[in-house]
Phi, psi and omega in degrees: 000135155323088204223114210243141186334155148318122152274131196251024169304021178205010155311130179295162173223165167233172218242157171302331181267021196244358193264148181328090157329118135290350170199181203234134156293338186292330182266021185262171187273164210208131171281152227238147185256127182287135174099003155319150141278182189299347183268339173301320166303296179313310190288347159288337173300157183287138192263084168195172209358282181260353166271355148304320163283335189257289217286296201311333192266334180309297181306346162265330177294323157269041201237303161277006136312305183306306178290355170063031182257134175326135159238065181290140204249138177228132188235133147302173178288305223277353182280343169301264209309329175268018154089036166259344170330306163307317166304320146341257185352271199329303196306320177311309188333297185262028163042034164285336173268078168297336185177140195236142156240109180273153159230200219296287180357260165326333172292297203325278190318319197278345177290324179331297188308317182310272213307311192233026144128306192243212177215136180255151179236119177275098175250130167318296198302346199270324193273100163003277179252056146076353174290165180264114174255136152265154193293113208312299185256009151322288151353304207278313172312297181300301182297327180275318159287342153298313209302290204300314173295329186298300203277032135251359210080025194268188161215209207294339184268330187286289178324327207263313201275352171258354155286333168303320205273347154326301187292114199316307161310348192253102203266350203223045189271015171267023161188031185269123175314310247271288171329299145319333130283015135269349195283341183256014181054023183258120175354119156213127197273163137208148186232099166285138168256074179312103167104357128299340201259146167284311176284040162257331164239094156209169201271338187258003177299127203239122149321304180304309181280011194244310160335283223289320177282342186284343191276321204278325156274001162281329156340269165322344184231020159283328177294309157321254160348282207311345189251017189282343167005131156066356174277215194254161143197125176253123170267133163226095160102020207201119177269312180256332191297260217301318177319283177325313195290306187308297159354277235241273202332323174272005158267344150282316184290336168289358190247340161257120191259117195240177197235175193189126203199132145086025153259125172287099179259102196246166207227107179235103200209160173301307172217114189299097159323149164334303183290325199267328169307288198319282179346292196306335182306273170328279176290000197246049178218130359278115152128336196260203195233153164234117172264115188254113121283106209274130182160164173276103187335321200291350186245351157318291191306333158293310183285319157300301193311273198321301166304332146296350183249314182284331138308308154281039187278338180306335208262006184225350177315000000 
């Protein structure tokens, strides 16, 4: 058979001024001049795709500053390990942070930083004969503020972090979450993965006491969420644990039924999992906005910390 080219003489057209834009020259990026300021830099970026998304979420987070609506931050171990936990901080400071969730990781790194300055990583390869050791006091620490927290009712953030500030040893808590929302009283969870978490292989490590405070702070942070009604909640860097915790908190606090609308959620990671795609999705319904930013916290996260303080700076001077 015989199969002879198509004539594409009768193809339809539409005309250019009827088809759909994907982008504006007015939204395109301006090269940017030495010795501009910093606000100067943001307005040259192109206001299209994810820097679109870091100004929309900028523009929500202060928007529930002003309105005095929650911003709550959930962090992973790699938001530690990459040196952001001062940018954090500041953000307690100026009570732009309202409530934080860690997880069993990110607690392990930020007592590392508290205590001696940096962060260890349990590589096999580190150890003579090849076992995972967690560092005597680090361990020692974290189980005993547990320890110490289950018989007051605290729960895992609370314990650690008043413990951090107790402690002779810990020379570097300018740069602790756990420490810094407690000297500001501000909420902070953790949610442990028991038997996945490092400080779990140590000698002073108590099951009973690590239940009890991990449940009292998902508690807290079913409390939290019920009242997030028109605020932030940013996941950073933690593809499944905090997705799910975050989840399943707003579904108890809507199942004692409280209602929860017009919360904005974004999701900022190297590569966004399903479950943390799902979150933004999912939770930031009815009313609220979803922010997906795929990219390296260290440098998303930095960029957001700017734009949000040279935007408020009159409301913080």
């Amino acid at each position: 058979m015989s199969i002879t080219p198509v004539s594409l003489d009768k193809l339809s057209t539409v005309p250019l001024a009827k088809r759909k834009s994907d982008s504006d020259e007015q939204d395109f990026g301006a090269p940017y001049k030495q010795g501009d300021r910093f606000s100067d830099f943001l307005c040259s970026l192109p206001n299209l795709g994810a820097v679109r998304d870091l100004f929309g979420l900028r523009d929500t987070i202060i928007s529930a500053k002003r309105q005095g609506k929650p911003v709550i931050v959930g962090c992973g171990g790699h938001v530690v390990d990459a040196g952001l936990t001062p940018l954090l901080n500041r953000l307690i400071e100026l009570r732009i942070i309202t409530g934080m969730a860690l997880t069993g990781a990110a607690l392990l790194q930020d007592v590392e930083i508290a205590l001696s300055g940096h962060t260890v990583r349990l590589r096999p390869k580190d150890a003579g004969d090849g076992v995972l050791r967690i560092s005597q006091e680090t361990g020692t620490l974290i189980n005993e503020a547990i320890g110490f927290g289950a018989g007051e009712g605290w729960g895992i953030g609370r314990s650690v972090g008043t413990k951090l500030l107790d402690a002779e040893d810990a020379q570097h808590l300018d740069h602790s979450l756990l420490a810094t929302a407690a000297r500001h009283d501000i909420p902070i969870t953790v949610h442990p993965a028991i038997g996945a978490d490092a400080f779990n292989l140590h000698p002073t490590a108590h099951g009973e006491s690590l239940g009890a405070t991990g449940m009292t702070d998902f508690r807290l942070l079913v409390s939290m969420m019920a009242a997030a009604s028109g605020g932030v909640l940013i996941n950073i860097a933690s593809g499944i644990v905090l997705p799910h915790v975050f989840e399943h908190a707003v579904d108890a606090a809507r199942n004692l039924g409280h209602t929860i609308d017009k919360l904005s959620v974004a999701v900022i990671d190297q590569v966004a999992s399903a479950h943390a795609t799902h979150l933004a999705e999912h939770l930031s319904h009815p009313g609220g906005h979803g922010y997906k930013l795929t990219g390296p916290d260290e440098i998303i996260v930095p960029l957001l910390f700017a734009s949000v303080l040279e935007t408020l700076e009159n409301d913080i001077a």
